[in-house]
KOLKOLZA-336258 format. One line per 2 residues: for each residue x, y, z of C-alpha. Coordinates in Angstrom, 2 decimals, m for minus. Example, Ala and Ser with C-alpha at 12.3 -4.5 7.8 and 13.67 -1.06 7.14 Angstrom:
12.30,m4.50,7.80; 13.67,m1.06,7.14;
//
This chain:
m4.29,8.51,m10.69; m4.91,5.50,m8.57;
m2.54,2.23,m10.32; m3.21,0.04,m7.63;
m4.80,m0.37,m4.09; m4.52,m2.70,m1.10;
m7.43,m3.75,m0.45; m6.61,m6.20,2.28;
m4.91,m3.80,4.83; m8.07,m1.87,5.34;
m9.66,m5.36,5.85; m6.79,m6.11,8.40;
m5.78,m3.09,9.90; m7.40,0.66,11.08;
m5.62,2.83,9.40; m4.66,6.31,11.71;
m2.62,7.93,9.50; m1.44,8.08,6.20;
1.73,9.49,4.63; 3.10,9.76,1.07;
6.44,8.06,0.22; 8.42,8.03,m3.03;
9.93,5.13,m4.36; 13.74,3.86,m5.48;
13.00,1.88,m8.87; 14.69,0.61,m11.74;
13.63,1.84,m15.13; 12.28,m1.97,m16.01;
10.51,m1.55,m12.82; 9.07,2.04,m13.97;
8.00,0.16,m17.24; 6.42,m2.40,m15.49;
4.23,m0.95,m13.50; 2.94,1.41,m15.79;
2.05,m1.89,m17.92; m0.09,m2.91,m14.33;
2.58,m5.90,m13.76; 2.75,m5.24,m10.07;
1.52,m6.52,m6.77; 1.02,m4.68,m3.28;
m1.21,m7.19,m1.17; 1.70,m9.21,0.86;
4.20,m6.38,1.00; 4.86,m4.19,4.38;
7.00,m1.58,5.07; 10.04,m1.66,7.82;
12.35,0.85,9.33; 16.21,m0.23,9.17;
18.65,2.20,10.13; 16.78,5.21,10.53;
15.25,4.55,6.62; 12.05,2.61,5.45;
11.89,m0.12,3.36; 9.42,m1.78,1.14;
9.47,m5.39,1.66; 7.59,m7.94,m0.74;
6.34,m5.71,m3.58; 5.89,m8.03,m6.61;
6.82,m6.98,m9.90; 7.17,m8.95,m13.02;
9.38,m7.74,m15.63; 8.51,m7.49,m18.84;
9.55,m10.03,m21.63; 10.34,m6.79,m24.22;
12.17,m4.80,m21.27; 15.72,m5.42,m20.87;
17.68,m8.40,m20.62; 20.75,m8.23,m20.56;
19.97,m7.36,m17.13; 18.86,m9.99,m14.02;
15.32,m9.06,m12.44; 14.52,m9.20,m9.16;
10.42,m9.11,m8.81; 10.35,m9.21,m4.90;
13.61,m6.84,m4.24; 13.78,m4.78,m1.49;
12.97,m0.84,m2.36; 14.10,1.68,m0.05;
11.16,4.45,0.64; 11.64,8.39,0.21;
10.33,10.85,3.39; 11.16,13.54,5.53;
13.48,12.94,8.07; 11.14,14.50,10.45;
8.24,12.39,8.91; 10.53,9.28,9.22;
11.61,10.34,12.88; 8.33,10.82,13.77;
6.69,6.86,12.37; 9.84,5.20,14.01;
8.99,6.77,17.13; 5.13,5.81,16.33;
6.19,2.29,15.34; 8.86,1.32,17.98;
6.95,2.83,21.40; 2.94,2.46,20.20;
3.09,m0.89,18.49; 2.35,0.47,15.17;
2.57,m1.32,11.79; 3.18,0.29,8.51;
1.56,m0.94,5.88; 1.55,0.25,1.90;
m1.97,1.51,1.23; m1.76,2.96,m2.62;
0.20,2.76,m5.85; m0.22,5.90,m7.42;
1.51,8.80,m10.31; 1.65,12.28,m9.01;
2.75,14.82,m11.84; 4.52,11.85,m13.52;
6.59,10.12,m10.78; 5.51,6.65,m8.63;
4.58,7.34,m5.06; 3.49,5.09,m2.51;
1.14,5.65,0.00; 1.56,3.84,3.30;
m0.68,4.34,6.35; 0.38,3.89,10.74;
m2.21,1.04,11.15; m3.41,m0.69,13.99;
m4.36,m4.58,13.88; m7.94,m5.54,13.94;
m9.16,m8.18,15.93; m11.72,m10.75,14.64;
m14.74,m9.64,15.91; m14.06,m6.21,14.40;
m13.75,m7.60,10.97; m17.06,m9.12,11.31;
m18.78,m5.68,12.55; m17.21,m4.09,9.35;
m18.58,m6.77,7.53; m21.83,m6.43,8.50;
m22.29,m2.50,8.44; m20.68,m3.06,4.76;
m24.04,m5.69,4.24; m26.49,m2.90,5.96;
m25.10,m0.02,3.69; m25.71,m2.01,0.56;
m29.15,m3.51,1.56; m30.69,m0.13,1.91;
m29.04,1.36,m1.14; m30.85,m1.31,m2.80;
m34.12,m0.69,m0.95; m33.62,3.11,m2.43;
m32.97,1.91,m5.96; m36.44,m0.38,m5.58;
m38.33,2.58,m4.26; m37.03,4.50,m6.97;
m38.57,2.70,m9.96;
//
């Protein structure tokens, strides 16, 4: 069960390859985003230390969750993976020119994973080709529809 997507990396990037990360959170954080209080669009992930790291993830606490403690909404979250996964996108990353980039916000038998993909930048003029077969597929499944009726 999809909570959120980033829709903006598959505008920006090709994605090659996509992996499935857990997440360190705080239980206000858990609360949170259940209540759809987050944010995915600006964030990215980075490798320090041999571990990943989700940078820029915005989420707003909420005003009944606790407060005696101090929220952080942009904190930095440290990602779960296999050390050979992990080994293998730093290797990807470092030597390839390779950005990783989180993809989905999703629940998988009750806990919050994150999927992030290996993505490659787009240029310009391949935004504007995806644009336009995006324009072509929806004109003729509107020319369908008409000859429908």
């Amino acid at each position: 069960m999809s909570i959120t997507v980033n829709k903006k990396a598959f505008h920006d990037y090709f994605i090659e390859e996509k992996y499935e990360a857990g997440i360190v959170l705080e239980g206000w954080e858990v609360k949170a985003i259940r209540a759809g209080r987050m944010n995915i669009k600006e964030s990215y992930v980075i490798i320090k230390g041999g571990e990943l790291f989700l940078i820029g993830m915005h989420i707003s606490p909420l005003t009944s969750a606790s407060t005696h403690n101090t929220h952080d909404p942009v904190r930095t979250r440290k990602l779960l993976l296999h050390e050979r996964e992990i080994s293998r996108l730093i290797g990807k990353v470092e030597r390839a020119g390779y950005a990783l980039v989180p993809l989905d916000l999703h629940f998988l038998r009750g806990r919050i994973k994150l999927e992030i993909g290996l993505a490659k930048g787009k240029k310009q003029h391949d935004k504007r080709a995806d644009q336009l077969e995006k324009e072509s597929k929806r004109e003729a499944q509107r020319a369908v529809k008409e000859r429908m009726r």
